[in-house]
DSSP file (Angstrom, degrees, kcal/mol; ACC not computed):
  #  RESIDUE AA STRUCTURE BP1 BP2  ACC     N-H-->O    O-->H-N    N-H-->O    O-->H-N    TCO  KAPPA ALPHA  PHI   PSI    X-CA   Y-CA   Z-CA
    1    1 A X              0   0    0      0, 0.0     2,-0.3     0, 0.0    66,-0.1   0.000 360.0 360.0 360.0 146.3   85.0   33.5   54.2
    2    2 A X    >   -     0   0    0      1,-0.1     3,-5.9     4,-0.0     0, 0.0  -0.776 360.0-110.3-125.4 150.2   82.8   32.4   51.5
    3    3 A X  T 3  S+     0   0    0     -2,-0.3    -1,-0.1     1,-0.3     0, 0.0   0.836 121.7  56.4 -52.3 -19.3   79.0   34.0   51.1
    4    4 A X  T 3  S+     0   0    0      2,-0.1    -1,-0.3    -3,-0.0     2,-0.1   0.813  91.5  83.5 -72.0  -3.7   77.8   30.3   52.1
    5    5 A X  S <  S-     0   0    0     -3,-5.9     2,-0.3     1,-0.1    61,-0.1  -0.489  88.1-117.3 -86.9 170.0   79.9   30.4   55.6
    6    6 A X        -     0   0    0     59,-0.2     2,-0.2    -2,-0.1    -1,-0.1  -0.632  32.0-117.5 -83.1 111.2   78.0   32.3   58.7
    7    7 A X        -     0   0    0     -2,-0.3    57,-0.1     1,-0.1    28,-0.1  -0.793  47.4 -86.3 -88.8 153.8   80.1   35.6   59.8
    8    8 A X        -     0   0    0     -2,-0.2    28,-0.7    27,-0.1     2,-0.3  -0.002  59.3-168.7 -52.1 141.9   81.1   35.0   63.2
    9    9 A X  E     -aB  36  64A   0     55,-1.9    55,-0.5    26,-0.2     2,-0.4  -0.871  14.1-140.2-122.9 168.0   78.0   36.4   65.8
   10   10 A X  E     -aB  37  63A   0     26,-1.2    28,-2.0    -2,-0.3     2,-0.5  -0.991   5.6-158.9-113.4 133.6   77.9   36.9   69.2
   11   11 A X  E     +aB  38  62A   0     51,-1.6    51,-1.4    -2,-0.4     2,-0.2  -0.884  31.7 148.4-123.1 108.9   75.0   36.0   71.3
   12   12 A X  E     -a   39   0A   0     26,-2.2     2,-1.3    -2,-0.5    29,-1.0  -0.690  49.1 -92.0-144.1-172.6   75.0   37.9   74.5
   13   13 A X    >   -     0   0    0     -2,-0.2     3,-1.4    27,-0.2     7,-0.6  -0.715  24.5-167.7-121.1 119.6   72.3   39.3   77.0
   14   14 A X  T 3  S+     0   0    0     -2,-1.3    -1,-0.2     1,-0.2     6,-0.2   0.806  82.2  60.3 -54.8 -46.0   71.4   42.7   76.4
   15   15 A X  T 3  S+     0   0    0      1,-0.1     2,-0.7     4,-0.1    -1,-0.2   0.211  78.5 101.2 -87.2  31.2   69.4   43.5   79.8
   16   16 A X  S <> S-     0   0    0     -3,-1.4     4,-1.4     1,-0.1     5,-0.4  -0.770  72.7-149.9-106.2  93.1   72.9   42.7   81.8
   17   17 A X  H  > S+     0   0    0     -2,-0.7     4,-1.6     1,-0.2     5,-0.2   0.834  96.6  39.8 -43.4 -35.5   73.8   46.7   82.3
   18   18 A X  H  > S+     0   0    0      2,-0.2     4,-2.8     3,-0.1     5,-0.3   0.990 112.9  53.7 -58.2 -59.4   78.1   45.2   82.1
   19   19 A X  H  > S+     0   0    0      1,-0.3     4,-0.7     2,-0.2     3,-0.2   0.885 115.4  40.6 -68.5 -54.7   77.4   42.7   79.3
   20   20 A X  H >X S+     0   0    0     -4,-1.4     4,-4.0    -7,-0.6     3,-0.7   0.908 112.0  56.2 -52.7 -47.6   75.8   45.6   77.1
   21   21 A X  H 3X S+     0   0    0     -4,-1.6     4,-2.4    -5,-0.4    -1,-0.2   0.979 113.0  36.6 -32.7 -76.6   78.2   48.0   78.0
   22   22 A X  H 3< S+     0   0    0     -4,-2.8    -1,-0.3     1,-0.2    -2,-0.2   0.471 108.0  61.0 -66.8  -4.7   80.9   46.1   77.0
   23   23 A X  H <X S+     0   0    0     -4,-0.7     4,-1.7    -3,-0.7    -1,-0.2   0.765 105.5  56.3 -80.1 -48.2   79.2   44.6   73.9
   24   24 A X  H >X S+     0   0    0     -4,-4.0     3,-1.7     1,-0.3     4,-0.9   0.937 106.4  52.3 -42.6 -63.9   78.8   48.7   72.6
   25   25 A X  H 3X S+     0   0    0     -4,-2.4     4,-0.8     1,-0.3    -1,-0.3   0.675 109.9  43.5 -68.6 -30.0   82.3   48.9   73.0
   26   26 A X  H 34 S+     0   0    0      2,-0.2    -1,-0.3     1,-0.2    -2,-0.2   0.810 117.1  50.7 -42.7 -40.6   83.1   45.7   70.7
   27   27 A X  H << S+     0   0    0     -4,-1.7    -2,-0.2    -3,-1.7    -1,-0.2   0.642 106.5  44.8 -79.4 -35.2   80.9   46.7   68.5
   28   28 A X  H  < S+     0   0    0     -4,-0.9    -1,-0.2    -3,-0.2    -2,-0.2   0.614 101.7  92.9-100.5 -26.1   81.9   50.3   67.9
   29   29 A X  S  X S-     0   0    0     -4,-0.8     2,-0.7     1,-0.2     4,-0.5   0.054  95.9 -66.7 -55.9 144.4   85.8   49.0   67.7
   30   30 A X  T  4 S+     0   0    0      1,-0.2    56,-0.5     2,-0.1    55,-0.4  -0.436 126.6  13.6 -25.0  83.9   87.7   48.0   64.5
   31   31 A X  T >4 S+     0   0    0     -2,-0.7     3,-3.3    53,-0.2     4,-0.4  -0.367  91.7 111.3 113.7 -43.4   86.2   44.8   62.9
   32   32 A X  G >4 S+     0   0    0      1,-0.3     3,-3.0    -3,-0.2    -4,-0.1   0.887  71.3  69.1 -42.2 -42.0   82.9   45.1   65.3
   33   33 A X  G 3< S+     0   0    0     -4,-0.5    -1,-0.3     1,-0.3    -3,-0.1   0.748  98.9  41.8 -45.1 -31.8   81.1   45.9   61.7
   34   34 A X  G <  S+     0   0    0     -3,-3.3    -1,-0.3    49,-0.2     2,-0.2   0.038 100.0 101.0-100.9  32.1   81.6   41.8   60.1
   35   35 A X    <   -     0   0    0     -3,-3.0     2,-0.5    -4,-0.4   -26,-0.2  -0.718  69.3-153.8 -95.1 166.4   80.4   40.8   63.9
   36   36 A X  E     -a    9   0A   0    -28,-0.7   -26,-1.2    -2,-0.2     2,-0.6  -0.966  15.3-164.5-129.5 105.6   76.5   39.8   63.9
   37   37 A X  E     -a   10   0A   0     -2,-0.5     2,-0.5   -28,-0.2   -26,-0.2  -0.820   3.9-167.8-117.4 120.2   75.8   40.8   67.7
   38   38 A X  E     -a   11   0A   0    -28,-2.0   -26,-2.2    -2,-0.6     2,-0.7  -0.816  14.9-144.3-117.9 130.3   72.3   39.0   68.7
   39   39 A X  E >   -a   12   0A   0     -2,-0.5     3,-1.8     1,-0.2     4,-0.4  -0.858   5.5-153.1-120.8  97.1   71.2   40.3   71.7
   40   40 A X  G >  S+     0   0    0    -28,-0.8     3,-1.0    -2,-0.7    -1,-0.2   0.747  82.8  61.0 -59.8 -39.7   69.5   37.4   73.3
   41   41 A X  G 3  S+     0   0    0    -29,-1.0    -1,-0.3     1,-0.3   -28,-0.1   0.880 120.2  25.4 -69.2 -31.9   66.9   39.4   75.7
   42   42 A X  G <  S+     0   0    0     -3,-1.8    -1,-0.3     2,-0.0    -2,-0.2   0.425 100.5  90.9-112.5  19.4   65.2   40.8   72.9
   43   43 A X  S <  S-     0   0    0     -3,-1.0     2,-0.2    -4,-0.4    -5,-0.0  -0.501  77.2 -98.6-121.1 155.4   65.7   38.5   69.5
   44   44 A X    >   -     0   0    0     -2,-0.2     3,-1.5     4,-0.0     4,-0.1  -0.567  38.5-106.2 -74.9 134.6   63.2   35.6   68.2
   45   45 A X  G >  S+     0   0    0      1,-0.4     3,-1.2    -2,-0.2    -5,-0.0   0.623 119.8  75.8-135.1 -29.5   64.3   32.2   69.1
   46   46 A X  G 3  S+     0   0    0      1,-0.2    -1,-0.4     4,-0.0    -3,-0.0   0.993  91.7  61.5 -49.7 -45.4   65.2   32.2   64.8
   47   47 A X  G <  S+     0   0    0     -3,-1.5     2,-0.3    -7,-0.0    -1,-0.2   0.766  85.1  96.6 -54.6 -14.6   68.2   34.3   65.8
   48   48 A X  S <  S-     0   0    0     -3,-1.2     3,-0.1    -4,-0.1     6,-0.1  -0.505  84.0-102.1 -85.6 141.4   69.4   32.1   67.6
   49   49 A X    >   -     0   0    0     -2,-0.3     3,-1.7     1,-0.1    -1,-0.1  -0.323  54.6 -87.9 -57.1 146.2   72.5   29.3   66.6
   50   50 A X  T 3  S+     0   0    0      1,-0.2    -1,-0.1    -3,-0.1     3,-0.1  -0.093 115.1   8.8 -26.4 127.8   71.3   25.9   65.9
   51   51 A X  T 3  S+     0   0    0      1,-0.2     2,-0.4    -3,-0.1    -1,-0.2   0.340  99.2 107.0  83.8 -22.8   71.3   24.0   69.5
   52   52 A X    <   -     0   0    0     -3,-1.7     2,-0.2     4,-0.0    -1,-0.2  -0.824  60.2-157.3-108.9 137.0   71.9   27.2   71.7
   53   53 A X    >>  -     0   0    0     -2,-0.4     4,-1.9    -3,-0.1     3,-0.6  -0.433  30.0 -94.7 -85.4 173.8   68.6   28.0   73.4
   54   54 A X  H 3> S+     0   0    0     -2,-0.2     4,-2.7     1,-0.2   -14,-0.1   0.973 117.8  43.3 -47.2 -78.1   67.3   30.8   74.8
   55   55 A X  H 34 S+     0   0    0      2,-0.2    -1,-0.2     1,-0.2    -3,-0.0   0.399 108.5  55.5 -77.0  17.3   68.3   30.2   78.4
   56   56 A X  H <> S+     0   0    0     -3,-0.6     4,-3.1     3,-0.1    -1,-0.2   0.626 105.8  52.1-101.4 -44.2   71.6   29.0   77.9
   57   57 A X  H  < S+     0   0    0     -4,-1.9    -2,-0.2     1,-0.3   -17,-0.2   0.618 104.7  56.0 -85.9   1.3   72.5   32.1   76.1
   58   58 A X  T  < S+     0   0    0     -4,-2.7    -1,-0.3    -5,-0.2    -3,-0.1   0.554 109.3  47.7 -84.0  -8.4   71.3   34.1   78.7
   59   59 A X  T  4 S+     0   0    0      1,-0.3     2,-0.4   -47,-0.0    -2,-0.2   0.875 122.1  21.0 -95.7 -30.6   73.5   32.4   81.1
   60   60 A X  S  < S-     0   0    0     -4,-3.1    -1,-0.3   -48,-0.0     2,-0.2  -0.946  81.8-114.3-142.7 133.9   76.7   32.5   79.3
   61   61 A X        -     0   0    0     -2,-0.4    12,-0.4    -3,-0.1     2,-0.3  -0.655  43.9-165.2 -79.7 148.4   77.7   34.7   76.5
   62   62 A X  E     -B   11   0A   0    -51,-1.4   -51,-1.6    -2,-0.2     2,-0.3  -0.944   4.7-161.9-122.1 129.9   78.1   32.2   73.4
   63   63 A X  E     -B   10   0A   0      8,-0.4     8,-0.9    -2,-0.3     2,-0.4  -0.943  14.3-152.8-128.9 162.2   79.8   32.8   70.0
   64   64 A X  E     -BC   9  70A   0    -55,-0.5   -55,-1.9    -2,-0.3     2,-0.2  -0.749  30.0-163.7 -98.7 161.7   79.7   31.3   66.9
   65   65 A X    >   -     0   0    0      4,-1.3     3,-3.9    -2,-0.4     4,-0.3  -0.506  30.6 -61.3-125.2-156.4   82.6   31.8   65.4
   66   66 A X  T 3  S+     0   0    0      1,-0.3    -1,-0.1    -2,-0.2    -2,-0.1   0.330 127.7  35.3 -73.9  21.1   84.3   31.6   62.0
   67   67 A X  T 3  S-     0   0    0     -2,-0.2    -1,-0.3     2,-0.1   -60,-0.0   0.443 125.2 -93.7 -85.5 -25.4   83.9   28.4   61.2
   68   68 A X  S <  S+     0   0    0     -3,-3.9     2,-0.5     1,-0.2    -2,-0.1   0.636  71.6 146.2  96.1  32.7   80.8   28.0   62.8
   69   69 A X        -     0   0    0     -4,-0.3    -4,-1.3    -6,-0.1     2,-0.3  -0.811  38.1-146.2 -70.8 112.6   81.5   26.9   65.9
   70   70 A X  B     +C   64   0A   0     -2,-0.5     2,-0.3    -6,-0.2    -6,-0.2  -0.660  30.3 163.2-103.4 141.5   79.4   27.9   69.0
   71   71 A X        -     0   0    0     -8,-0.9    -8,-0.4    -2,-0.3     2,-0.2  -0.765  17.4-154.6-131.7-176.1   81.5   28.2   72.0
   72   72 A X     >  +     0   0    0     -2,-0.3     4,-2.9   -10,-0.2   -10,-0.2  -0.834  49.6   7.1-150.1-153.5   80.7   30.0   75.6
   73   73 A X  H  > S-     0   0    0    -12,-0.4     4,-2.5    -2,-0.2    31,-0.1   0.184 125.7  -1.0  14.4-107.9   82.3   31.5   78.3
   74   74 A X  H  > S+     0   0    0      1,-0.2     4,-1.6     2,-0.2     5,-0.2   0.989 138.4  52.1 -74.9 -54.6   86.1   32.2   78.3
   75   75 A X  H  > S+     0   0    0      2,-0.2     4,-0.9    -3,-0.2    -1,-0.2   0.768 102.4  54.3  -2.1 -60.7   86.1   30.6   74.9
   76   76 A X  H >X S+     0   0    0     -4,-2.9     4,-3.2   -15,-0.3     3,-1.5   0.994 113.1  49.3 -58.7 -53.9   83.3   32.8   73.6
   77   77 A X  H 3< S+     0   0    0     -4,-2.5     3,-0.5     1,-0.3     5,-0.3   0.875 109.9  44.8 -34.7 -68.6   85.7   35.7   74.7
   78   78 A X  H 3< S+     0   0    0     -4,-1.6     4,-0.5    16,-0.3    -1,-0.3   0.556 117.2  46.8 -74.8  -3.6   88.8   34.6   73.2
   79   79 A X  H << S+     0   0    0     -3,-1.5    -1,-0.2    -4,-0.9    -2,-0.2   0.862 109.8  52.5 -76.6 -39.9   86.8   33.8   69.8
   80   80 A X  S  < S+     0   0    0     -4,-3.2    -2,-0.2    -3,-0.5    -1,-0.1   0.442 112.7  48.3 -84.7 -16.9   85.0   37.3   70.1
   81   81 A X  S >  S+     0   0    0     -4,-0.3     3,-1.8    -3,-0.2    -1,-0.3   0.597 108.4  54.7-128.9 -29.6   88.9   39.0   70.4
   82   82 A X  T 3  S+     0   0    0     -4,-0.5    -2,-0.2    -5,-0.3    -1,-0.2   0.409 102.5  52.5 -87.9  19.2   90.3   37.0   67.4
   83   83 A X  T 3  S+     0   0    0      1,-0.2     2,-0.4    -4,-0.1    -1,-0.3   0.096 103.5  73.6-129.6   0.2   87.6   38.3   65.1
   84   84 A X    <>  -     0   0    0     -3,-1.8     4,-1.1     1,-0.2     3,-0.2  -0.919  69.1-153.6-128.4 111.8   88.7   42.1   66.3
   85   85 A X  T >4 S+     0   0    0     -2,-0.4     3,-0.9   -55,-0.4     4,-0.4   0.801  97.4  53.5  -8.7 -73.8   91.8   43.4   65.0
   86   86 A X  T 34 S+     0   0    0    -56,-0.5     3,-0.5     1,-0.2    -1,-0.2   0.888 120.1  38.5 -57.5 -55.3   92.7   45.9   67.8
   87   87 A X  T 3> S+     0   0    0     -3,-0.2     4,-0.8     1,-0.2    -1,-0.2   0.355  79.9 104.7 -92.2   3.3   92.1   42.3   70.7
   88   88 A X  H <X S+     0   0    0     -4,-1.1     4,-1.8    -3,-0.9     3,-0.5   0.921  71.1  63.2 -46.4 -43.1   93.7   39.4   68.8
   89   89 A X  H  > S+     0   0    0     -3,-0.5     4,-1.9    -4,-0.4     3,-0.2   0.989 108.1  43.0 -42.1 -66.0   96.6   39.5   70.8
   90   90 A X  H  > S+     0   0    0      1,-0.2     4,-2.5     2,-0.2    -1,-0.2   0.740 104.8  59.2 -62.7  -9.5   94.5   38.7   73.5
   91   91 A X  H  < S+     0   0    0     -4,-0.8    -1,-0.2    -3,-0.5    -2,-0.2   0.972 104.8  58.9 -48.4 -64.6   92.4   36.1   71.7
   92   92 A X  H  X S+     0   0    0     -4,-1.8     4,-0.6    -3,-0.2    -2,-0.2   0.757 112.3  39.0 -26.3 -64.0   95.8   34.4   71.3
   93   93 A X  H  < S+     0   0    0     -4,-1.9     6,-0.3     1,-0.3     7,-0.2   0.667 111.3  47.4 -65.7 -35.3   96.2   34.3   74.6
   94   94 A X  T  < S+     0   0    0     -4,-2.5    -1,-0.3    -5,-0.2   -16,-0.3   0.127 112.0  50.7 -95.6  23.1   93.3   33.6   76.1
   95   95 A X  T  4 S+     0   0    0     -5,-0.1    -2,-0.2   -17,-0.1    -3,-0.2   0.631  88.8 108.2-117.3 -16.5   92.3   30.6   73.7
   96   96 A X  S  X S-     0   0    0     -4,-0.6     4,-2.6     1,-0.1     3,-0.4  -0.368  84.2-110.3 -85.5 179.2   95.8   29.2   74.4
   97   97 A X  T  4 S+     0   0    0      1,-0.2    -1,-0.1     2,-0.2    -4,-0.1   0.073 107.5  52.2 -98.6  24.3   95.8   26.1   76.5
   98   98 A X  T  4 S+     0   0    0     -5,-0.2    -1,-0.2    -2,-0.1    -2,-0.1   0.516 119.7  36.7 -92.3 -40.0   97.5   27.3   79.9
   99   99 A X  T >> S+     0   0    0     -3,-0.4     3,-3.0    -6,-0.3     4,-0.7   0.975  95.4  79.9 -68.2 -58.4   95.1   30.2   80.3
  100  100 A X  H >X S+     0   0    0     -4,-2.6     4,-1.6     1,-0.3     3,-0.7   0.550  99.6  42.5 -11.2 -68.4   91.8   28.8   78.9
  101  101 A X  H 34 S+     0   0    0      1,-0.3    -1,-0.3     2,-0.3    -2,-0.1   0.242 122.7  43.3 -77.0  13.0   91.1   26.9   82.3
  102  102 A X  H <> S+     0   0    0     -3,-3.0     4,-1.0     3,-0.1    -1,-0.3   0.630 111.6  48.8-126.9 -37.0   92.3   30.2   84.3
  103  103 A X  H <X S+     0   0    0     -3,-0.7     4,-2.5    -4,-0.7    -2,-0.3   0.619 112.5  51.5 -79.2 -27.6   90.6   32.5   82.3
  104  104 A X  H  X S+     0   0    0     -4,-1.6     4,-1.4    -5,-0.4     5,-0.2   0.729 101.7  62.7 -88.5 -24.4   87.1   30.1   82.7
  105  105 A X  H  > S+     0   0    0     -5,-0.3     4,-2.7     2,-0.2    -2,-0.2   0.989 103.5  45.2 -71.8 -64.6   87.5   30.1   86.2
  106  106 A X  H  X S+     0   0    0     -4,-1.0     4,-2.1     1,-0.3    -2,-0.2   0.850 110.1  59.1 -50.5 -37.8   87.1   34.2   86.2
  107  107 A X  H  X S+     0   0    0     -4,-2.5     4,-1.6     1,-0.2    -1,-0.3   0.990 101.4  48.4 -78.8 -27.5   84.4   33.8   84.2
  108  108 A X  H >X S+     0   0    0     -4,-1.4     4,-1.5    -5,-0.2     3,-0.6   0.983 114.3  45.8 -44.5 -52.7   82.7   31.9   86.3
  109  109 A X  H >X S+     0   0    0     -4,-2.7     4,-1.6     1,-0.2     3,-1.1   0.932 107.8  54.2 -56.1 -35.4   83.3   34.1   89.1
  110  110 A X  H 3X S+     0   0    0     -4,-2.1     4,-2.6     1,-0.3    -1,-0.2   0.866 108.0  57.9 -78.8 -36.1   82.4   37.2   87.1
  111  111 A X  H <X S+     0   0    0     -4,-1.6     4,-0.6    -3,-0.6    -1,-0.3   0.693 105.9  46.0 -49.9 -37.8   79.0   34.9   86.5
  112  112 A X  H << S+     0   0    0     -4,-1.5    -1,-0.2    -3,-1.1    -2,-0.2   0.736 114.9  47.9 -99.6 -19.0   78.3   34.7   90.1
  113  113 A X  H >X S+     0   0    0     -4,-1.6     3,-1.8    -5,-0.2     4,-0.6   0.733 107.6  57.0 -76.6 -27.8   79.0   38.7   90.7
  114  114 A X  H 3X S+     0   0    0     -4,-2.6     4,-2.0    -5,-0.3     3,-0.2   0.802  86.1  71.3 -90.8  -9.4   76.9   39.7   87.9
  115  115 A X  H 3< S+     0   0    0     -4,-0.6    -1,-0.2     1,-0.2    -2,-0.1   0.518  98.0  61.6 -73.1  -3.4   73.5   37.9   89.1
  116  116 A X  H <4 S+     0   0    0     -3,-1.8    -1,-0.2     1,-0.1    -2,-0.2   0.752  99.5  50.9-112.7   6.7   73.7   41.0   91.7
  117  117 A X  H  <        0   0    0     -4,-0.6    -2,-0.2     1,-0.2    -1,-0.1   0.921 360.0 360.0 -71.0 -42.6   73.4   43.4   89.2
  118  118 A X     <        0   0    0     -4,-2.0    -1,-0.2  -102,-0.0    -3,-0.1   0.514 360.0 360.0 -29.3 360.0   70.5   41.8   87.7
């Protein structure tokens, strides 16, 4: 990656007690150190990728990733696992093109349990 390119970020929501949780644990992992993890509840609308608003990335975790490519849901995930040593395997897996649409279905669901943590 070359100084002009973007390292990959993740854009996620910080007052969702899960989605933080599990963002620590990304973070604190192997690789989490070249991640840029923008924690949409509390960041300035500057932090934010070109195009992704506020309230989009508070519905769906987004990333861009190392091309500079903003993705969301199951996507975001399997970009977010190929940018961490330890979870590439799964990256692999979930980005390939039998899961993707199986894996986007659970996040949807996961979407519609986590508005009753809120």
């Amino acid at each position: 990656m070359d100084a002009a390119q973007p390292r990959p970020a993740v854009f996620y929501d910080g007052a969702c007690p899960i989605c933080r949780r599990e963002i620590a644990h990304y973070r604190g992992g192997e690789g989490g150190e070249a991640i840029e993890w923008v924690d949409v509840s509390a960041c300035g609308a500057e932090a934010l990728a070109p195009g992704l608003t506020r309230e989009a990335a508070l519905a769906r975790m987004h990333v861009r990733d190392a091309d500079g490519r903003v993705v969301s849901g199951a996507r975001a995930f399997a970009a977010l696992w190929l940018a961490l040593p330890r979870w590439r395997w799964l990256g692999r897996i979930v980005g390939s093109a039998p899961v993707a649409p199986v894996a986007e279905l659970g996040y949807r669901a996961f979407l519609v349990v986590r508005r009753l943590w809120r």
